[in-house]
C-alpha positions in Angstrom: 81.4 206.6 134.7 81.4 206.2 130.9 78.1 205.6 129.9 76.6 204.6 126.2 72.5 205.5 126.3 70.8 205.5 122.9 68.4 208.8 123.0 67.1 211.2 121.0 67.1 214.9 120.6 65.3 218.1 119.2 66.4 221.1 117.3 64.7 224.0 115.7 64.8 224.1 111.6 68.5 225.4 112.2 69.6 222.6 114.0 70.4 224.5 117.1 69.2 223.4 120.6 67.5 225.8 123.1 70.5 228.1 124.1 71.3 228.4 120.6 74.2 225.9 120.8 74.3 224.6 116.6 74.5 220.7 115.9 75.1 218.7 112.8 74.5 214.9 111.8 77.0 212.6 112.1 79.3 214.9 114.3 80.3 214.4 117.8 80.5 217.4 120.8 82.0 217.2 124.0 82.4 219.2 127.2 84.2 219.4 130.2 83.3 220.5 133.8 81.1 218.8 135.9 77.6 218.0 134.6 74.3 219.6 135.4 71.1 220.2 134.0 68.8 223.6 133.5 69.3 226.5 131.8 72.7 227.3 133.7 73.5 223.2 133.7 76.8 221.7 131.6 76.6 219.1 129.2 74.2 218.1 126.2 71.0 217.2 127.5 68.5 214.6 125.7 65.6 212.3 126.3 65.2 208.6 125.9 62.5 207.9 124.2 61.3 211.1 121.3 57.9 212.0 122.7 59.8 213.7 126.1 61.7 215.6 124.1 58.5 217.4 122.7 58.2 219.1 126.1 61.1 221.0 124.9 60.3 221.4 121.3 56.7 220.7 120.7 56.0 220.9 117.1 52.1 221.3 118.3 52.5 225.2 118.1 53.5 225.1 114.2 57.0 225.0 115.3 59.7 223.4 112.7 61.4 220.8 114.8 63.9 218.4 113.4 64.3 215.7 115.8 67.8 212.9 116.0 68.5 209.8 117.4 71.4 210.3 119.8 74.4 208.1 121.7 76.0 209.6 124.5 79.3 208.4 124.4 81.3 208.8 128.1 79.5 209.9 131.3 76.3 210.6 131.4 73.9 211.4 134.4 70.2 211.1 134.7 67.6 213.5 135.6 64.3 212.9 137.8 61.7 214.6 135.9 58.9 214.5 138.3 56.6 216.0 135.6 56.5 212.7 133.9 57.4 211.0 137.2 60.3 208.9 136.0 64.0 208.8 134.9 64.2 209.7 131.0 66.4 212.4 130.6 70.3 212.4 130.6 73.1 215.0 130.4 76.1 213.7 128.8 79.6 214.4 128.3 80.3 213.2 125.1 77.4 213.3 122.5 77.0 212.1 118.8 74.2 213.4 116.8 73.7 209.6 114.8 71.1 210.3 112.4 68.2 213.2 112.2 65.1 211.1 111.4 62.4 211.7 109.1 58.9 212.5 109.5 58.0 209.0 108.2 60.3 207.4 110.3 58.6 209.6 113.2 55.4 208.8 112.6 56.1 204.7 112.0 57.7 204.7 115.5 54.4 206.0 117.0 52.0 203.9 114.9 53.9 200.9 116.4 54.6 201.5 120.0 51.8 201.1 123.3 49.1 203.5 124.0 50.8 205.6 126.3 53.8 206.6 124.2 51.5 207.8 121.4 49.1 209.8 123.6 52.2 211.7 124.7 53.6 212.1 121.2 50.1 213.2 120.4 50.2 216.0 122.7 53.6 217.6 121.9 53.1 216.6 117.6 51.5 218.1 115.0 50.0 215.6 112.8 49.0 216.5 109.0 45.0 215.8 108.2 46.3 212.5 106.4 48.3 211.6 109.5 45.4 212.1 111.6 43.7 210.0 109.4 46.1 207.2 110.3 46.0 207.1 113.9 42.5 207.1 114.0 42.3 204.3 112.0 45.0 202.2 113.1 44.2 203.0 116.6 40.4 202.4 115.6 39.9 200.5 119.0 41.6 202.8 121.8 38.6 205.1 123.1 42.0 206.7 125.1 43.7 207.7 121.7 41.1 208.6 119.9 40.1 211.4 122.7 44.2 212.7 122.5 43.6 212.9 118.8 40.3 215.1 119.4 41.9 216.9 122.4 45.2 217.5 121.1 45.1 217.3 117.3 41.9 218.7 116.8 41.5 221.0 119.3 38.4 220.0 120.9 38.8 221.3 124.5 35.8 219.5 125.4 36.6 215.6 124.5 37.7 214.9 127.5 35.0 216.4 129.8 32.1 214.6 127.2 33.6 211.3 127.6 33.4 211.5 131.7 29.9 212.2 131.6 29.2 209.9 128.8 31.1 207.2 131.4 28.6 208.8 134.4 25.2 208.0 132.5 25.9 204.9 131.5 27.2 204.2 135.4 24.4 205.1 136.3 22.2 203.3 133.9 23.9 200.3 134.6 23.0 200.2 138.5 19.6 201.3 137.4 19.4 198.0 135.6 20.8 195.7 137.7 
């Protein structure tokens, strides 16, 4: 069933996907066969929203990653990802690569979406020092994004476990209290 689902995809600094398959902006690629994902799958797989497709091409290893808003363009099927725990990724027939987007343009989309989204884009993204900067501040009053920033961006391995047993005393001070 012809299909149109707005997506996005990644490519290393070559514009090639993982199986070294090469894409360009503005062009359209099609294939035939029936479609299927994984490594041995058919058809051009991307995500829905950016941040899932940084568990394919996380730039949080240094990596050059040059990421593109996508429209599939006939049939496309959907893909459980039960890592995530909902439906986000597609294989389609009939892609066009619509526009690669800036880093700007990346990092407004995540300075203006909900909490989840960025803590997920913080985890697969490396942010510049004055980036960093940024989310902290704008993001000034989430205690959950301002541990993803120290976990992921910072590499502070112990944020997380610091803020559960700052949460413990003051549980526990709070029935001593009461």
């Amino acid at each position: 069933m012809k299909k149109i689902i707005e997506g996005y995809k990644a490519f290393n600094k070559d514009m090639k996907n993982r199986y070294g398959y090469e894409f360009a902006e503005g062009k359209t690629y099609s294939v035939k066969g029936p479609l299927e994902f994984g490594t041995t799958g058919n058809g051009f797989h991307f995500c829905k929203r950016l941040e899932d497709t940084l568990r394919y091409f996380p730039t949080i290893n240094n990596e050059e990653v040059k990421f593109a808003k996508v429209t599939s363009l006939d049939e496309a099927v959907e893909f459980y990802d039960e890592y995530y725990g909902y439906y986000d990724m597609y294989a389609a027939r009939k892609i066009k690569i619509e526009k690669i987007l800036t880093r700007k343009e990346i990092i407004s989309m995540f300075l203006n979406t909900y909490e989840e989204r960025v803590i997920r884009f913080l985890a697969g993204f490396r942010l510049t020092p004055e980036e960093k900067e940024i989310f902290r501040i704008k993001y000034l009053d989430s205690m959950k994004i301002q541990l993803a920033i120290s976990y992921y961006q910072d590499g502070d391995k112990d944020a997380y476990s610091r803020q559960y047993e700052r949460g413990k005393v003051i549980q526990k001070n709070k029935k001593k209290f009461s």
